[in-house]
C-alpha positions in Angstrom: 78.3 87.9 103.2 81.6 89.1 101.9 83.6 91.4 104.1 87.0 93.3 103.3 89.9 92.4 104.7 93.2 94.6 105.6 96.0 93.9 102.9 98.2 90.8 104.2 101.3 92.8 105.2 104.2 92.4 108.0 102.3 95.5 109.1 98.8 94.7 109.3 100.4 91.1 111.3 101.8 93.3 113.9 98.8 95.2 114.5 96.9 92.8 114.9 98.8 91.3 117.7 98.9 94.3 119.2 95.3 94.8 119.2 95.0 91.3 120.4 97.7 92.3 123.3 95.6 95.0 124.2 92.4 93.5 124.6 94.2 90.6 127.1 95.3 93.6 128.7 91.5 94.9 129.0 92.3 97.8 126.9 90.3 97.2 124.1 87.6 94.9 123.9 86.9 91.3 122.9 86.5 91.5 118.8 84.6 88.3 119.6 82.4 89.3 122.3 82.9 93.0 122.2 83.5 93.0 126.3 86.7 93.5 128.1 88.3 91.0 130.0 92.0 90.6 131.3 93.9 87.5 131.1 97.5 88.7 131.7 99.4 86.0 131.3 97.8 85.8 127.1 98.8 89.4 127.2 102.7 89.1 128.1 102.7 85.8 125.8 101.7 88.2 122.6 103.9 91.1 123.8 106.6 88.2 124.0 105.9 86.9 120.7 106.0 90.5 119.1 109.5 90.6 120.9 110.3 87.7 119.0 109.8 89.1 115.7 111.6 92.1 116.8 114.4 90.3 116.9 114.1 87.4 114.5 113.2 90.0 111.8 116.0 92.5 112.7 117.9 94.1 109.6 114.9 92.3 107.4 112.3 95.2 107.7 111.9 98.3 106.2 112.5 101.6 108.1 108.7 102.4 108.6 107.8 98.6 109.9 111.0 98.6 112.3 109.5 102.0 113.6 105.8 100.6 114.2 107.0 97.5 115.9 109.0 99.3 118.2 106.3 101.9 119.1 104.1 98.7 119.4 106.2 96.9 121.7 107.4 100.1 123.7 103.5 101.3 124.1 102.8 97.4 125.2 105.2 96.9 127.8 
Protein backbone atom coordinates (compact mmCIF):
# COMPACT_ATOMS: atom_id res chain seq x y z
CA UNK A 1 0.00 0.00 0.00
CA UNK A 2 1.32 3.30 -1.16
CA UNK A 3 0.15 6.40 0.71
CA UNK A 4 0.87 10.18 -0.23
CA UNK A 5 3.00 12.07 1.66
CA UNK A 6 2.98 16.08 2.40
CA UNK A 7 5.81 17.71 0.29
CA UNK A 8 9.21 17.66 2.50
CA UNK A 9 9.25 21.46 3.33
CA UNK A 10 10.56 23.67 6.38
CA UNK A 11 6.80 24.09 6.58
CA UNK A 12 5.31 20.81 6.63
CA UNK A 13 8.58 19.97 9.47
CA UNK A 14 7.05 22.61 11.69
CA UNK A 15 3.68 21.36 11.46
CA UNK A 16 4.28 18.47 12.23
CA UNK A 17 5.90 19.20 15.51
CA UNK A 18 3.28 21.12 16.28
CA UNK A 19 0.77 18.55 15.80
CA UNK A 20 2.99 16.24 17.66
CA UNK A 21 3.02 19.17 20.52
CA UNK A 22 -0.43 19.16 20.56
CA UNK A 23 -1.27 15.77 21.00
CA UNK A 24 1.42 15.57 24.28
CA UNK A 25 -0.66 18.32 25.24
CA UNK A 26 -3.97 16.09 24.86
CA UNK A 27 -5.24 18.36 22.21
CA UNK A 28 -5.18 16.21 19.40
CA UNK A 29 -5.04 12.71 19.50
CA UNK A 30 -2.40 9.87 19.25
CA UNK A 31 -1.79 9.48 15.18
CA UNK A 32 -0.64 6.16 16.46
CA UNK A 33 -3.38 5.06 18.69
CA UNK A 34 -5.93 7.71 17.77
CA UNK A 35 -6.54 8.41 21.76
CA UNK A 36 -5.48 11.34 23.81
CA UNK A 37 -3.14 11.23 26.35
CA UNK A 38 -0.95 13.99 28.08
CA UNK A 39 2.58 13.66 28.84
CA UNK A 40 3.61 17.30 29.51
CA UNK A 41 6.93 17.22 29.91
CA UNK A 42 7.19 15.63 25.75
CA UNK A 43 5.06 18.53 25.08
CA UNK A 44 7.31 21.51 26.52
CA UNK A 45 10.44 19.44 24.98
CA UNK A 46 8.78 19.88 21.27
CA UNK A 47 7.55 23.42 22.02
CA UNK A 48 11.27 23.96 23.16
CA UNK A 49 12.65 22.38 20.13
CA UNK A 50 10.36 24.58 17.79
CA UNK A 51 11.95 27.48 19.90
CA UNK A 52 15.09 26.25 18.85
CA UNK A 53 14.54 26.62 15.26
CA UNK A 54 12.95 29.86 15.82
CA UNK A 55 16.01 31.10 16.62
CA UNK A 56 18.63 28.97 14.90
CA UNK A 57 16.81 29.64 11.61
CA UNK A 58 16.31 33.48 12.17
CA UNK A 59 16.97 35.75 9.08
CA UNK A 60 17.12 32.14 7.07
CA UNK A 61 13.25 31.83 6.32
CA UNK A 62 11.01 33.25 4.21
CA UNK A 63 8.37 35.77 5.33
CA UNK A 64 5.34 33.28 5.24
CA UNK A 65 7.47 30.30 7.23
CA UNK A 66 8.78 33.07 9.92
CA UNK A 67 4.95 33.86 10.22
CA UNK A 68 3.66 30.11 10.78
CA UNK A 69 6.38 29.40 13.20
CA UNK A 70 5.59 32.13 15.20
CA UNK A 71 1.75 31.60 15.20
CA UNK A 72 2.89 27.94 15.99
CA UNK A 73 4.90 28.63 18.88
CA UNK A 74 2.66 31.61 20.20
CA UNK A 75 -0.63 29.20 19.91
CA UNK A 76 1.68 26.36 21.82
CA UNK A 77 2.82 28.14 24.63
Amino acid sequence: MTRELPPTTFSAFVVSLAGSAMAHLGQAPDPATGGVAVDLQMARHTIDLLGLLKDKTTGNLDEEETKLLETLLYELR
